[in-house]
N, C-alpha and C positions, 0 to 999 in steps of 0.2 A: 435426468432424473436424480443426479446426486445430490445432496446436500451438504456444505464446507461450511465450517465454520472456525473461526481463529481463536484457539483456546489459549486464553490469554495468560494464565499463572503455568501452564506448561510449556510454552514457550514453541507448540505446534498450531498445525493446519489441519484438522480434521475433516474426515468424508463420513458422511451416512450413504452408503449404497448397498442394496440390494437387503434391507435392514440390518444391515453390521457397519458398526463404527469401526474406521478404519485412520491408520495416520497416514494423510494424503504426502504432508512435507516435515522435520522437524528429528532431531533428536528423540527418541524413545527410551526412560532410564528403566531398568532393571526392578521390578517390583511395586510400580503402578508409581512410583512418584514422577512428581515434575519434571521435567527435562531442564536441564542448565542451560538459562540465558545463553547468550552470543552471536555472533555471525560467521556466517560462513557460506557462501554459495556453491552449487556445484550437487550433483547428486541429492535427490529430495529427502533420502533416509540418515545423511550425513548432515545437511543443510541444517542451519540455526539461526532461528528469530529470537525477540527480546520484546514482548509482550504486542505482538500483534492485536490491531483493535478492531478492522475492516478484513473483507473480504468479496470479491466480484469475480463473475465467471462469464470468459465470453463464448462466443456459440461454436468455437473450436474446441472446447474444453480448457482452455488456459486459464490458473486460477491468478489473479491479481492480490496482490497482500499490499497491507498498509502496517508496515512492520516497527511501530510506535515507537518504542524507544532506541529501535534504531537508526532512526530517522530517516530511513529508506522506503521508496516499493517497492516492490519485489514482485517476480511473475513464476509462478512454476507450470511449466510445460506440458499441456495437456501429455493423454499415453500413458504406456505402461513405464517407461522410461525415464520419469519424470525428471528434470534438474529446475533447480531455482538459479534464479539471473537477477541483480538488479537493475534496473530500469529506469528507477532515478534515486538519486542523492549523491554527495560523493564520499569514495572511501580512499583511505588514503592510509597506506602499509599495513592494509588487514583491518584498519580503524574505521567505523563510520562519523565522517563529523555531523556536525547541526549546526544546523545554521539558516536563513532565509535570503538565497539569491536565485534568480534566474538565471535562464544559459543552459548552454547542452547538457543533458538529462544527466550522464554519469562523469563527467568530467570537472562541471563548475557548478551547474546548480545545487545548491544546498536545502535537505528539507529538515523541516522538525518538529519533530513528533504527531505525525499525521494518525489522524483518529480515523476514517476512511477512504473507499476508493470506487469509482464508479465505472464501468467503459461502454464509452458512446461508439459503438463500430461502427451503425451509419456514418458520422463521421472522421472515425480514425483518432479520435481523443481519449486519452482517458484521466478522468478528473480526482483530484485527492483534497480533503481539507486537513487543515491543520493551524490552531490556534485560532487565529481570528482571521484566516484567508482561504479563497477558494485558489486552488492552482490547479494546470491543464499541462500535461503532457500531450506535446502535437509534434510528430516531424522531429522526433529525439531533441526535442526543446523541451525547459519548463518556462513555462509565465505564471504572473501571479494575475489573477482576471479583477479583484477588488483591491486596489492597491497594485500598488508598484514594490518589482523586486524583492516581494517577502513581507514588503514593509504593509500591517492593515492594523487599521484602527476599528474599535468596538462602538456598536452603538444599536441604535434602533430606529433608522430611517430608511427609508425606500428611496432611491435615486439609480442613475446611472450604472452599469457593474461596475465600474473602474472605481467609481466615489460609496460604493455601499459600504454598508456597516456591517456585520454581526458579532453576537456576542457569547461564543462559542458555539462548537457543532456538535452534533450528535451522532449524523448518519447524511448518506449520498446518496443517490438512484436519478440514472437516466431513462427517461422514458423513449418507449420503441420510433420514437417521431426522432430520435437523437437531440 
């Protein structure tokens, strides 16, 4: 029954429950202003995104982020207890890079600037876009499913997934068939 949503010039994760907004994940500054950019995983009231655009919740309570300009996902862990984890992208000396490669989710695959995130439990996937690709985390792997290793091109044709087109995203949702 909650409701999350990724408040994007604050640089949090918001809940509506029980009719009070609450900060689910993110830095909280002193006097209603914005929270400063950054990263940083670890503890959800500590933890720091960089304009999160997406938001998905699976039926554990785990929330999924799609943490835009830092070109990571990010999951924060159902409970009272919450911590955020990255999930995919990689960081390197505290840094997140960008980039677009496939490979194991937090070590080599590189994302950048994913605008959402969707999660298929019946199958164990969970899907993010970003720029002009659909990508799939599966099995602590990312793929890119239209194009290859990051690499997609824009257009307006129906074919194949591997050979599609689009020409930017907006939004994601898996329906309950997975």
């Amino acid at each position: 029954g909650d409701l999350f949503v990724a408040d994007y010039y604050c640089h949090t994760i918001r809940v509506v429950s029980k009719g009070m907004l609450q900060t689910a994940a993110g830095v909280v500054m002193a006097g209603g202003k914005p929270a400063k950019s950054g990263f940083k995983d670890g503890p959800a009231a500590a933890a720091m995104f960089n304009r999160s655009t997406g938001v998905d919740v699976d039926s554990k309570g785990n929330v999924y982020v799609a943490d835009h300009d830092n070109n990571l996902i990010r999951m924060i862990s159902a409970g009272p207890a919450r911590t955020v984890t990255t999930i995919a992208g990689k960081v390197v000396s505290g840094v997140p890079m960008k980039g677009a490669k496939d490979g194991p989710a937090t070590t080599v695959a590189m994302v950048s600037g994913p605008d959402d995130v969707a999660v298929d439990e019946k199958n164990g996937r969970i899907y993010f876009v970003e720029n002009l690709c659909l990508r799939m985390i599966y099995k602590g792997q990312v793929s890119t499913l239209n194009g290859q290793d990051g690499v997609c091109a824009y257009g307006d044709q129906d074919s194949k997934i591997l050979t599609a087109r689009f020409n930017g995203f907006g939004g994601l949702a898996v329906d309950n068939q997975g």
